[in-house]
Each structure stands twice: as structure tokens, then as C-alpha cells.
VMD Tcl script that draws the C-alpha trace (Angstrom):
set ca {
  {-123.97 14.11 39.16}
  {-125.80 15.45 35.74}
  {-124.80 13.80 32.21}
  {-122.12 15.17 31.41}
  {-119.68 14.33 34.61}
  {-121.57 10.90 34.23}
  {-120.20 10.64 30.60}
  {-117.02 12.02 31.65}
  {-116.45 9.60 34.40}
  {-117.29 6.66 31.88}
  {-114.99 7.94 29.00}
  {-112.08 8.00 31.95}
  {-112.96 4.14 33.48}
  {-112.45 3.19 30.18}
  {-109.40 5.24 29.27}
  {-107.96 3.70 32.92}
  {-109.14 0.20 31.75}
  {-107.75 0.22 27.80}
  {-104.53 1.55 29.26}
  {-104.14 -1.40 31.51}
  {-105.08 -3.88 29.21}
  {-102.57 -2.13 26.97}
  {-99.28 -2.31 29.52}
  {-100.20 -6.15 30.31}
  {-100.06 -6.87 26.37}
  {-96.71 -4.80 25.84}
  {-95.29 -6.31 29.18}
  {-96.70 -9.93 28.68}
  {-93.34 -12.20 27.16}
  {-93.67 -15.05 25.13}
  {-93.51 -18.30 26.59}
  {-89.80 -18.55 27.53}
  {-88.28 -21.47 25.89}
  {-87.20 -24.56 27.99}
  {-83.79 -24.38 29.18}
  {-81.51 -27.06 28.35}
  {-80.70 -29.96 30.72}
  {-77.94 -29.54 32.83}
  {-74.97 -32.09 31.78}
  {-74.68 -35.26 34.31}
  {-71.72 -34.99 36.49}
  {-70.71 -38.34 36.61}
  {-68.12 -40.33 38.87}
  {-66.26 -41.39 36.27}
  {-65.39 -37.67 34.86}
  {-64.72 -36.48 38.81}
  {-62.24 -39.03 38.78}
  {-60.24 -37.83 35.28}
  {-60.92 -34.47 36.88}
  {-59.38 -35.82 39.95}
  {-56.08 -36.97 38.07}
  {-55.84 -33.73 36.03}
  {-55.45 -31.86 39.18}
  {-53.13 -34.87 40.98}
  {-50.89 -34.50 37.71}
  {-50.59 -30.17 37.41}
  {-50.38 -30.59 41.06}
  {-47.35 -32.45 41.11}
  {-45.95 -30.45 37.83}
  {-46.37 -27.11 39.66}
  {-44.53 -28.87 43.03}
  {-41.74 -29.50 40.71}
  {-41.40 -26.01 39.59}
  {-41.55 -25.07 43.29}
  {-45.01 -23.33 43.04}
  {-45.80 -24.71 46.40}
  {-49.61 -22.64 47.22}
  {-50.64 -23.30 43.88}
  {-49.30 -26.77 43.86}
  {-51.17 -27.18 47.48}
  {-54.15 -26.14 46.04}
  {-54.07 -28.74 43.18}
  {-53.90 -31.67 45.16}
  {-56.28 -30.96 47.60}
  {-58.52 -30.69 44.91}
  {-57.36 -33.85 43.65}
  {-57.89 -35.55 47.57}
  {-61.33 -33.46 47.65}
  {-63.99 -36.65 46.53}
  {-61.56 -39.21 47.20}
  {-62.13 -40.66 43.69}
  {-57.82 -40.85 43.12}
  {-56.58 -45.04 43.66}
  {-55.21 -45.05 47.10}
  {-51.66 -45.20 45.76}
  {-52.38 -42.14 44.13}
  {-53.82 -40.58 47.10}
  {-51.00 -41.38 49.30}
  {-48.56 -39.77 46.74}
  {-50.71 -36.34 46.89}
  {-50.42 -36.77 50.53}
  {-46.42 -37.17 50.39}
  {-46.25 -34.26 48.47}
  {-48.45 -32.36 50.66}
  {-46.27 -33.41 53.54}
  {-42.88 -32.78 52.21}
  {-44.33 -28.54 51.23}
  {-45.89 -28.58 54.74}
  {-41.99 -29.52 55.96}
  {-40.17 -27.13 53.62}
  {-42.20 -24.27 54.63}
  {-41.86 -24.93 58.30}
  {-45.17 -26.54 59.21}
  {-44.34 -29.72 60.85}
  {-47.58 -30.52 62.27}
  {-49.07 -30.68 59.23}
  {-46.16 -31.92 57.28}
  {-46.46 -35.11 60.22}
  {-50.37 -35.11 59.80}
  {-49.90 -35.94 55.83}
  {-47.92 -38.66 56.30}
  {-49.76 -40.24 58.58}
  {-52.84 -39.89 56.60}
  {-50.81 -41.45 53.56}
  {-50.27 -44.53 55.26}
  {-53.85 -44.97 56.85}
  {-54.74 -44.75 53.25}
  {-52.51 -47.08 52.49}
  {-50.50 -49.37 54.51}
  {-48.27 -50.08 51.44}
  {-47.01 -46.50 51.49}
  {-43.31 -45.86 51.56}
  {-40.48 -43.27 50.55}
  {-37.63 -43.90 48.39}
  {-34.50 -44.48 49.55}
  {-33.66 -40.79 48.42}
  {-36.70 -39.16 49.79}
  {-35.91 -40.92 52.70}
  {-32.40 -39.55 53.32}
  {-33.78 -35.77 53.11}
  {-32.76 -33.93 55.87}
  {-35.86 -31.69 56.48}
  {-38.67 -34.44 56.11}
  {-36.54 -37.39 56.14}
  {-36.72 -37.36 60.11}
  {-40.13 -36.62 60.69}
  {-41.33 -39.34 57.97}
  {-39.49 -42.11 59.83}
  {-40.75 -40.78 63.42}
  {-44.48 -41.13 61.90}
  {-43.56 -44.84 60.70}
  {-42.40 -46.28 64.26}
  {-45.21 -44.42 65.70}
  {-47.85 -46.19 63.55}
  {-45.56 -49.48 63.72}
  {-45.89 -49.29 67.81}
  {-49.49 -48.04 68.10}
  {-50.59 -51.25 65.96}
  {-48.35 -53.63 67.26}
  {-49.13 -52.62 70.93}
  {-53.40 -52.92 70.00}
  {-52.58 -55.89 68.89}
  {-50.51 -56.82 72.36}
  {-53.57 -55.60 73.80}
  {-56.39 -57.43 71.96}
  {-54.25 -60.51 72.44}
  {-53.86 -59.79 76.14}
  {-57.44 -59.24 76.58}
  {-56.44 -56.31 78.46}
  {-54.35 -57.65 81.24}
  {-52.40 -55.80 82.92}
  {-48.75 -55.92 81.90}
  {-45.74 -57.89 83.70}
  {-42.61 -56.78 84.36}
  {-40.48 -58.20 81.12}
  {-43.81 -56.36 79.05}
  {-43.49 -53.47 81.19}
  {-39.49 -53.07 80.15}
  {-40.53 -53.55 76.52}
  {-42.96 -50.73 76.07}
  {-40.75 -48.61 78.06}
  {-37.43 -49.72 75.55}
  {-40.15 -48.76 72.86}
  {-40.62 -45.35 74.08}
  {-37.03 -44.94 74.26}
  {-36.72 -45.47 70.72}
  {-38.87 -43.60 69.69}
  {-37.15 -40.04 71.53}
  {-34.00 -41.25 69.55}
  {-32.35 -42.72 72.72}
  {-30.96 -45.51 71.56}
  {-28.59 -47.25 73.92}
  {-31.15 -46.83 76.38}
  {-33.35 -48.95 74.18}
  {-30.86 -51.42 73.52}
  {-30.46 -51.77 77.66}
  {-34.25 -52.45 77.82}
  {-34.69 -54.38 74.90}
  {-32.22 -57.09 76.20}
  {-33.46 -56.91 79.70}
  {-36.82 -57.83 78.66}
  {-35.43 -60.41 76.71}
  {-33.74 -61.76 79.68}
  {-36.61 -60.88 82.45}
  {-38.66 -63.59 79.90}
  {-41.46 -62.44 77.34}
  {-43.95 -65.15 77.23}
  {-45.63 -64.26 73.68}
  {-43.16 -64.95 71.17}
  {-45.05 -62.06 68.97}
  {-43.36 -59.43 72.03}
  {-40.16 -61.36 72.14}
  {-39.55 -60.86 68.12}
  {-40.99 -57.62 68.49}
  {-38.50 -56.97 70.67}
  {-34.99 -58.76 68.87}
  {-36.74 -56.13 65.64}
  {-35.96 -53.14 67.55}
  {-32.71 -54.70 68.68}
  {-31.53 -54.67 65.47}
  {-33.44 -51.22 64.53}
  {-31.29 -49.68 67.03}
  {-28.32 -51.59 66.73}
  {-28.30 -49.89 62.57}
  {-29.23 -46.55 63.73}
  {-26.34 -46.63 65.83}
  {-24.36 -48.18 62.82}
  {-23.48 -51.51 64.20}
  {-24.16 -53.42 61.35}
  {-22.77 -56.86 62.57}
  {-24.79 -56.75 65.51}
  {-28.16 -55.33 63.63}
  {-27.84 -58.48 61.24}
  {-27.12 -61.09 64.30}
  {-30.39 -59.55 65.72}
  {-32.01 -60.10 62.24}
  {-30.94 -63.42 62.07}
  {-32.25 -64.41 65.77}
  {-35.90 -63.60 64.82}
  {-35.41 -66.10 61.83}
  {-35.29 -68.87 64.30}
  {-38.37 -68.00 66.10}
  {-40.38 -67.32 63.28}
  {-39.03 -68.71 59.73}
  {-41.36 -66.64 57.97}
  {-41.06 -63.60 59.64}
  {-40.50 -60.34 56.91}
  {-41.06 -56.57 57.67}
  {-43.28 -54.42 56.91}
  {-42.74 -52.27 53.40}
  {-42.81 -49.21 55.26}
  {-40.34 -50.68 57.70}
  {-38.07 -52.55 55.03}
  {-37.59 -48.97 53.11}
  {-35.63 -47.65 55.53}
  {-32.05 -46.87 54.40}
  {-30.46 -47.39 58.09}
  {-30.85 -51.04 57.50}
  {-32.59 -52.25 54.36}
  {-29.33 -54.12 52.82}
  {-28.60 -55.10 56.20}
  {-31.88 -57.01 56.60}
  {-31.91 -57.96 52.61}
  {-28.29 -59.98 53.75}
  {-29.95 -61.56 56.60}
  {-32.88 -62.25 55.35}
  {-31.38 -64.11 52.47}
  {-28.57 -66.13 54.82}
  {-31.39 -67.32 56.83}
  {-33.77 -68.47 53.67}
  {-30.74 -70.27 52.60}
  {-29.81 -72.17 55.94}
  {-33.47 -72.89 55.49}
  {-33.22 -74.56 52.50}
  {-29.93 -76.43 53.41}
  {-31.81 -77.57 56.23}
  {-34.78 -78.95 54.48}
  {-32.50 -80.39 51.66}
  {-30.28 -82.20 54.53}
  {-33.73 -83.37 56.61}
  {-35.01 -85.12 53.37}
  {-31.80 -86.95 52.53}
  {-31.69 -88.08 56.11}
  {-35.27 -89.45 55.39}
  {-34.52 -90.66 51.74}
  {-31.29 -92.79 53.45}
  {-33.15 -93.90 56.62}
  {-35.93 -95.25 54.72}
  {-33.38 -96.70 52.23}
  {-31.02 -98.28 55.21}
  {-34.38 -99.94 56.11}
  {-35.24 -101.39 53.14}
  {-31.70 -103.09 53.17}
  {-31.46 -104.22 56.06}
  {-31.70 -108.36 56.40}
  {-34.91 -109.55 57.27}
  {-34.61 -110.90 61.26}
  {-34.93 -114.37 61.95}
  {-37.76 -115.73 63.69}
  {-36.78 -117.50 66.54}
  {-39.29 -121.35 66.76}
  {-41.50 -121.03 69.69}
  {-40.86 -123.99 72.30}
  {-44.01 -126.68 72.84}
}
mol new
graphics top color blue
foreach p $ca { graphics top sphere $p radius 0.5 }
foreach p [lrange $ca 0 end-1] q [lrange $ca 1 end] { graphics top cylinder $p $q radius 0.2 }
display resetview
């Protein structure tokens, strides 16, 4: 290579080299500025967030915009932040659109989630009485009623195998709970009369008695059945899901209140029997002592 392609090739390394240098300083950015912190999500402001979406929820139910309403309050249920009162009543709501629209499964599912929740849950007397959820809402409630009383037959048990006035009141039970009634009743009173030994199955038993006896609109013989537990169990009182219902609440209100008032007759007449026995013995002459013979 003679001098001048030598001097050439230099001049063009360092044309190539200035040229670099030059893009990296036009493409080089300033030090980007630190981005701002992120806000803290807190618990507290998922839980407002959670009742904002409870409350539009149940504002666009009431204007019967049922997906957008659906959406709502599953976004309300979604970090289960709501008070479980609250949650149940998203869940009711959920249930009664699930029944409108058609989707009893569903509609069935909500409700029972609203009273696994929480046990407290109930419908009003009026939501109770609707024709399209009404039924399925009280069908859910003896379910849950049975399945716990029955675990608790069980644990109490400790697992043994059933006998024949136990047998007859599961069956009754599954009676009543296809709607079938008189065939419960028939059961019912047979196991009563075959002999229940735990006097938890034979109240359990006189309570569906008088369940069915109201369903079926026989009020006289729903409140004699009411009034029968009372003298097994002076403390006995339903559950508030099972008191709610409209087939028999004033029925059991009445006999609830005749029996707390024989009650207290009872334990007013027991302590003035006491106060006079213990006042005829204080009267009463002092007997003589008879001299012993030598």
C-alpha cells in the first residue's frame, strides 16, 4: 500500500470513528428522572371500594339492570373485605337475578353461600312470599337445617348405625323436603311412637310436625306441636332462618309466648308453695318431748 491509500485509509478510520462517537452523543438521553412511587393500595380503601360497588350494585338491581348489576356485586364479593351481613345481602341479590332469569342452579348456589356466610341470614316476610325465588329459598333452608342437624345426629351417635324409630325419622325428613307432606306427618308420628331415645331427634321431630302441619295450613295442630317441644325443652327457640318463615312465624310467636307464660305461672305458683310450706312450718307448735322412762 504506498502513502497515499495509507493516508486515505487513516482519514476514513477516523471519519468511521468521529461518526460513531457522534450518533452515541446525539442518541445518549439524559438520566431519566425517577418515577414516582406507586400509591399503597391499602385494605382499608378495598373495603370503601368494596361498598361503592355493593351500593351501585344494588341501585342498578333496582332499576332492573340485572348484567351490570351482576357485575357490581361480584366485584363487591371479589376480596371478601364487605361485613358478612353485607356479603350475604350481595349474595341474595345475586340469587334472586340468577332466579328471574331462569338459572336456578345458581340462583340455589347463592343462597346457600349467603347463609354459610352467615348463619343469621334470612328473607323478609315479603321476599319470602315471591313466587319465583320464594320456593327455592325455603328448599335451601331445610336442606342446610337437615344436613346440620343430621351431622350433629351423627357426631353424637358416634356413627352408629341407625334404629328403626331413627330410620323413620330421616326418611319423614326426606319426605319433607320433596313437599310430601302427609307422608311426613305419617312418619314423623310413627317415629314418635316406635320411641326416639335422644330427646334432640324426638324435638327434632315434634319441629317438623308442626312445619308440616302449617304448610298444610293446620294451624291448631302446628301450634299444639309447638307447644309439645316446650315441655321437653323449656328453652327451646328456632333458628332465625327457620323463625322467618311466613307459613308459621305468628303461629310459633303465639306458642312460644303461651308456653313462656305457663312458665312463669309455674315458677310463680312453685315459689308460693315454698314461701307457705316454709311458713306452715314455722307455725306449727313445737312437739312435746315425751320423758324417757328409768
Amino acid at each position: 500500500m504506498n502513502i497515499t491509500h495509507r493516508a486515505l485509509a487513516i482519514a476514513l478510520l477516523a471519519f468511521a470513528a468521529g461518526c460513531a462517537q457522534l450518533q452515541e452523543m446525539t442518541t445518549k438521553q439524559p438520566d431519566a428522572a425517577p418515577k414516582p412511587a406507586a400509591p399503597q393500595i391499602t385494605e382499608d380503601m378495598l373495603r370503601e371500594r368494596a361498598k361503592e360497588q355493593l351500593t351501585t350494585g344494588v341501585r342498578l338491581y333496582e332499576q332492573g339492570e340485572f348484567d351490570s348489576a351482576t357485575k357490581s356485586l361480584n366485584g363487591a364479593l371479589e376480596h371478601g373485605l364487605l361485613a358478612k351481613p353485607d356479603q350475604a345481602r350481595a349474595r341474595k341479590l345475586l340469587a334472586f337475578i340468577h332466579c328471574v332469569l331462569g338459572r336456578e342452579a345458581q340462583c340455589r348456589d347463592e343462597f346457600r353461600k349467603a347463609f354459610e356466610i352467615y348463619p343469621d341470614f334470612a328473607l323478609t316476610a315479603a321476599e319470602d312470599g315471591h313466587p319465583i325465588w320464594g320456593p327455592v329459598y325455603r328448599n335451601v333452608r331445610t336442606q342446610l337445617v337437615t344436613e346440620r342437624e343430621a351431622a350433629q345426629q351423627r357426631r353424637s351417635s358416634s356413627l352408629l348405625p341407625l334404629n328403626k324409630a331413627e330410620q323413620m325419622l330421616q326418611d319423614a325428613l326426606v319426605k319433607y323436603d320433596s313437599g310430601d307432606y302427609d307422608a311426613a306427618l305419617t312418619m314423623l308420628e310413627n317415629a314418635l311412637k316406635e320411641g326416639l331415645r335422644d330427646k334432640n331427634d324426638q324435638i327434632r321431630a315434634i319441629k317438623f310436625t308442626a312445619f308440616s302441619q302449617c304448610l298444610k295450613q293446620r294451624y291448631p295442630q302446628c301450634k299444639a306441636a309447638f307447644l309439645k317441644i316446650y315441655e321437653l325443652n323449656p328453652d327451646f327457640d328456632l333458628t332465625p332462618a327457620e323463625a322467618g318463615h311466613p307459613s308459621w312465624t305468628k303461629t310459633f310467636a303465639s306458642a312460644k309466648a303461651q308456653a313462656k307464660k305457663a312458665q312463669a305461672e309455674k315458677a310463680a305458683k312453685d315459689a308460693k308453695d315454698k314461701e307457705k310450706s316454709a311458713k306452715d312450718k314455722a307455725a306449727a307448735p313445737p312437739t312435746a318431748s315425751v320423758p324417757k322412762k328409768n
